[in-house]
Structures are given as structure tokens and as C-alpha cells.
C-alpha positions as CSV (number, residue, x, y, z in Angstrom):
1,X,22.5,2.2,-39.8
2,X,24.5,5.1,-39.0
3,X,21.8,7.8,-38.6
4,X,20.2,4.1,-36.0
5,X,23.4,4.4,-34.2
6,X,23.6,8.5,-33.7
7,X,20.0,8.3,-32.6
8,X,20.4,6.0,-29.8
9,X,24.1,7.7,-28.8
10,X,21.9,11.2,-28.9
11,X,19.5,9.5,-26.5
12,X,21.4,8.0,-24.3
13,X,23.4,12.0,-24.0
14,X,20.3,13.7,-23.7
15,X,19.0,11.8,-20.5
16,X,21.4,9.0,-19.6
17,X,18.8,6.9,-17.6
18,X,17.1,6.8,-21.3
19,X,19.9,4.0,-22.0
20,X,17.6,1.5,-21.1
21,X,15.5,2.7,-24.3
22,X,16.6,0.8,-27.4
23,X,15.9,1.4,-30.8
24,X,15.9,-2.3,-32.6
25,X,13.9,-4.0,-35.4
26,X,11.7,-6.7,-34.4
27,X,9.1,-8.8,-35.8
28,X,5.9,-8.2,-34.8
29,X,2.2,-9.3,-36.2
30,X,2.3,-7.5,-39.4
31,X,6.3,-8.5,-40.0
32,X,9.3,-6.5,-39.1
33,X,9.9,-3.0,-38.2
34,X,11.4,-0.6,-36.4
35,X,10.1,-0.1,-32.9
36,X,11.6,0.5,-29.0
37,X,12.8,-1.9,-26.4
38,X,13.5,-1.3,-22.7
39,X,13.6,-3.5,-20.1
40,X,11.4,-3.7,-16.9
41,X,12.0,-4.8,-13.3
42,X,8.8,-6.3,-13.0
43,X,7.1,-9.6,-14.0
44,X,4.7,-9.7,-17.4
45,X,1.2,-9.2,-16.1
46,X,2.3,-6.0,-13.8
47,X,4.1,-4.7,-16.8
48,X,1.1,-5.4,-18.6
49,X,-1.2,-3.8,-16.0
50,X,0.8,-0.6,-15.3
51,X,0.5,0.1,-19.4
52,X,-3.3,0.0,-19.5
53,X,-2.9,2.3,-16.2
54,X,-0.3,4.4,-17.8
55,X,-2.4,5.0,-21.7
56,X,-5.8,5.0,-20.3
57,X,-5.6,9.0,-21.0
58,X,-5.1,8.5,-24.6
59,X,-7.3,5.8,-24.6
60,X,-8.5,1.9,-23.9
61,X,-6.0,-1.0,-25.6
62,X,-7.7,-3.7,-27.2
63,X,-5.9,-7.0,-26.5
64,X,-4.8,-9.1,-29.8
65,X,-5.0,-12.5,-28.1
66,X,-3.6,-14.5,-31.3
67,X,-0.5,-12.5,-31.4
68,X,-0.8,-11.5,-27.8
69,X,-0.2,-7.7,-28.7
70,X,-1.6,-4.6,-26.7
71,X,-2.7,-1.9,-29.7
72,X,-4.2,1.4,-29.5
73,X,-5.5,3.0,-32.4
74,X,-5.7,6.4,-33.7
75,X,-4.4,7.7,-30.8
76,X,-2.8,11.3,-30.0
77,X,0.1,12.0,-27.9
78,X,1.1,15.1,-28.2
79,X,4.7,14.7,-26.7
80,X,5.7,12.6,-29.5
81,X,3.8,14.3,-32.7
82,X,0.9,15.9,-33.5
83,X,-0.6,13.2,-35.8
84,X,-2.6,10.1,-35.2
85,X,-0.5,7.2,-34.1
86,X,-1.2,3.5,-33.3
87,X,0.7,1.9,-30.5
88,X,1.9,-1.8,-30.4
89,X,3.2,-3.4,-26.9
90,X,4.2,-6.6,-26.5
91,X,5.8,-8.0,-23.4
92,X,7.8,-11.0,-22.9
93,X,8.8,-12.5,-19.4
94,X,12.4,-13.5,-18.9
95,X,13.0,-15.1,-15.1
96,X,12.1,-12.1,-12.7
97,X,11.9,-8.9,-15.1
98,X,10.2,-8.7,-18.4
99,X,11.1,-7.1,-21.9
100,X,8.9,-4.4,-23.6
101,X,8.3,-4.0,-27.2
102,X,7.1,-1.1,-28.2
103,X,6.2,0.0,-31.9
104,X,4.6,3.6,-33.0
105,X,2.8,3.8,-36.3
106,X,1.5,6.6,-38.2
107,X,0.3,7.1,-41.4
108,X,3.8,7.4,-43.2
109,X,4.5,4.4,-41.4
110,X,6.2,3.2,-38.3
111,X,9.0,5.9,-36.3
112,X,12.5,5.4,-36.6
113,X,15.2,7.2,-36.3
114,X,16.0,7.7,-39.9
115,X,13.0,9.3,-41.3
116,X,11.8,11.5,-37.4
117,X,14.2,11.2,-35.1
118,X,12.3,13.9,-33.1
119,X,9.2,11.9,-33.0
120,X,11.3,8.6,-31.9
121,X,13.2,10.5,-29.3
122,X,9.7,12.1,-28.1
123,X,8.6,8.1,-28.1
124,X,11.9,7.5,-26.2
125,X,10.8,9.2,-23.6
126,X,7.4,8.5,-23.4
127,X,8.5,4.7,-22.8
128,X,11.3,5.8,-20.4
129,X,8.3,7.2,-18.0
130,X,6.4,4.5,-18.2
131,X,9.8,2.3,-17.3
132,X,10.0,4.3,-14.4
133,X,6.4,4.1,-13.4
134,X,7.3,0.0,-13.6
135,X,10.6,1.0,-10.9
136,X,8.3,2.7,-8.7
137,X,5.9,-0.1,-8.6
138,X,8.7,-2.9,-8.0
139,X,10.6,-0.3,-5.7
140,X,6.6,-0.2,-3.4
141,X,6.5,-3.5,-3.6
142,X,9.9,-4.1,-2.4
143,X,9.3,-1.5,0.4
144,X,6.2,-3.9,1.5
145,X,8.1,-7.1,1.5
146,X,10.6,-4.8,3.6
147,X,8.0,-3.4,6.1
148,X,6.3,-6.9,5.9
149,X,10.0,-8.4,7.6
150,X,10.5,-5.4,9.8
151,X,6.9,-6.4,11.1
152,X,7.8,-9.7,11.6
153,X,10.9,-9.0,13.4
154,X,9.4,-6.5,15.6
155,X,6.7,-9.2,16.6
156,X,9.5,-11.7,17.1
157,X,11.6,-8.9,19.8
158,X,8.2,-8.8,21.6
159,X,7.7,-12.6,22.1
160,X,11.0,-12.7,22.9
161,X,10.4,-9.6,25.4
162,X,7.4,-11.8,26.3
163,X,8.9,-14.5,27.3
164,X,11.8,-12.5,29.2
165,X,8.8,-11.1,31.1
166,X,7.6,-14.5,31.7
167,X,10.6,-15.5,32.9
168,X,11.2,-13.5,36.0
169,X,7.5,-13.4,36.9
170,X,8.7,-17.4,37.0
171,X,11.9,-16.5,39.0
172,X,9.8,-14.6,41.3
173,X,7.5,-17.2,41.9
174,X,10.7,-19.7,42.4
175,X,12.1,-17.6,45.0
176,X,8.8,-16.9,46.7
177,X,8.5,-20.6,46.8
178,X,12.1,-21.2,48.1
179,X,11.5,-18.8,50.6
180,X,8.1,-20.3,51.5
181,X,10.0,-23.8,52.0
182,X,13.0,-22.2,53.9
183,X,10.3,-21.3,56.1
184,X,9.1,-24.5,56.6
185,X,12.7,-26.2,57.1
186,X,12.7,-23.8,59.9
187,X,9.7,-24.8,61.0
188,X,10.5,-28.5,60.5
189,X,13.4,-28.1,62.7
190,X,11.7,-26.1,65.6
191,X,8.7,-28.6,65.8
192,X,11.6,-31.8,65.7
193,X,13.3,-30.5,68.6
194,X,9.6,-29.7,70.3
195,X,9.3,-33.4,69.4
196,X,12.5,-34.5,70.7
197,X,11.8,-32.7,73.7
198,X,8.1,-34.7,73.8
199,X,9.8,-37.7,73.6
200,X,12.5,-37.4,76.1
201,X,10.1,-35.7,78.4
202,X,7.8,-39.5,77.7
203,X,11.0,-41.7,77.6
204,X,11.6,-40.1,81.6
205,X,7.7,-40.6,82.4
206,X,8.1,-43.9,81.1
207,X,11.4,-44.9,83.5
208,X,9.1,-44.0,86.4
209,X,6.2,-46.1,85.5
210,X,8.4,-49.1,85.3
211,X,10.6,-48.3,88.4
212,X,7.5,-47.8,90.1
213,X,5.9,-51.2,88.5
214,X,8.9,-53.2,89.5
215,X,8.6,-51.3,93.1
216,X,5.3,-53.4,93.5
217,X,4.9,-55.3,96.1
218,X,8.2,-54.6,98.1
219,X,8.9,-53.4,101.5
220,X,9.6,-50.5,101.8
């Protein structure tokens, strides 16, 4: 326990983001051993995904369905020692980020910090770039649910810029037409005093016609 607990304080020391790497026993298919946990900001099936992506150079992981474990076999990574190792991943979903478990295996058995510390700590780290191969993803895909509401903003400014637009090409139009009608007020008004004049001018005709009707017939 004590040799468990310098490991993980050595880690943590030697890279402090490597916190998020935890060295913890956990059952697994074939019982319970000693393996690494870290947590990811990302959902199950993406954290599932970017592992395939991230081992495909060491090789393809076969998918235990019954104990819904990720394993590679017989694989070689030299970062973390120069024998054969088998890999176990399991990931479990917990609201909006999703917990790895992680277990190397050789031939002596599986890594922990008691019997190759060196080889657990290279395993450490091999985990903590994958972790931050899952940040970058969920960092991206933040970025594009960013860029996805600048876009919609900047199309929102130019309806709105649309519509100022609109606007005074309608104000325009309204004081072209109140111009238009001032005009014809103006008009209006000329042509009623022309017709006032008309009628005055017919009122006087028609006081002559009846003077000179009623003058019919008299002496003169």
C-alpha cells in the first residue's frame, strides 16, 4: 500500500497533469487486479473510438462483447517495456464524461506499482496522452458548437441589417409617396379655386339669362 501510494505521489510530481492517472484495483473479466483509471471529457463511444484510433499502431482490438472489454494481445509498446503486453480497456459512461479502465498484462502478470513502477509510470503516461487526445477532441468539438453560434449570430446581424435596409428603402418610398400626395393637395387646391372661379364665372352668366328672361316681353 505504501510503495501504491509513493507511486501515484511520484506521478503526480513528475508531470502534474498525470493526476488524472490513478492507480486502483478493479475487477475486471478474469477478477481483480491492479490496473489505471483516468477520467475523460467525452461520452463512451468517442472514448471508445479515439482508443481504436490511438492503438491502431500497435495493433487492432478485438471487442469482448460479453464483458464489454477492448483487449489487445501480445502487443509491444516500447515506452512502457520491452516485453509483450496485453491491454484491457473498459469504459464506463457517467452523465457527460466517461471513466477509463485500463489494465496492462505481461507474462509475470499485470503492472503495478509494487513489482515495476517504471513500467506503470511508462503506462501512466501512455494513458495520459491518450486522455489528452480525448481533450482535444471534446476541446474541437466545442470549438464547432462555438463557430456553429458565431455563424448563427452573424446570420441573425445580417437579417437584422436586412431588414434595417428594408426599412429605409420603405421610408423612402413613404416620403416619395408623401411628396407625390403633397403634390396633388396642391393640385387639388389650384384646380378648386379654377373651379370656384368656373362656377362664379356660370353663377354671373346665369343672373343674365334670367334678368334677360324676365326682361321678355317689356317695353323698353
Amino acid at each position: 500500500m505504501q510503495r501504491q501510494l509513493l507511486f501515484i505521489i511520484l506521478f503526480m510530481l513528475s508531470v502534474t497533469a498525470y493526476s488524472q492517472v490513478v492507480e486502483k484495483q478493479m475487477a475486471m473479466s478474469s477478477g481483480e487486479h491492479n490496473g489505471l483509471e483516468v477520467d475523460l471529457p467525452v461520452d463512451s463511444k468517442t472514448a471508445d473510438k479515439i482508443w481504436k484510433d490511438y492503438v491502431k499502431p500497435y495493433g487492432k482490438t478485438d471487442w469482448d462483447r460479453k464483458n464489454k472489454e477492448h483487449v489487445l494481445f501480445n502487443v509491444h509498446i516500447s515506452s512502457i517495456s520491452s516485453e509483450a503486453l496485453s491491454v484491457v480497456a473498459r469504459f464506463n459512461q457517467y452523465q457527460d464524461m466517461t471513466k477509463g479502465s485500463f489494465w496492462f498484462k505481461s507474462e509475470a502478470g499485470y503492472l503495478n506499482s509494487e513489482e515495476d513502477i517504471e513500467a506503470l509510470r511508462g503506462a501512466g503516461e501512455f494513458l495520459q496522452e491518450y486522455a489528452y487526445e480525448t481533450e482535444r477532441h471534446a476541446i474541437r468539438e466545442e470549438i464547432k458548437t462555438q463557430d456553429k453560434g458565431l455563424n448563427n449570430m452573424e446570420k441573425d446581424l445580417g437579417k437584422l441589417q436586412k431588414k434595417n435596409q428594408n426599412l429605409h428603402k420603405d421610408i423612402e418610398k413613404a416620403k416619395e409617396e408623401i411628396a407625390k400626395k403633397e403634390r396633388e393637395i396642391e393640385q387639388n387646391l389650384k384646380a378648386q379655386v379654377d373651379k370656384k372661379n368656373e362656377i362664379e364665372s356660370q353663377q354671373e352668366k346665369i343672373q343674365k339669362t334670367t334678368i334677360k328672361l324676365t326682361n321678355v316681353g317689356k317695353s323698353s
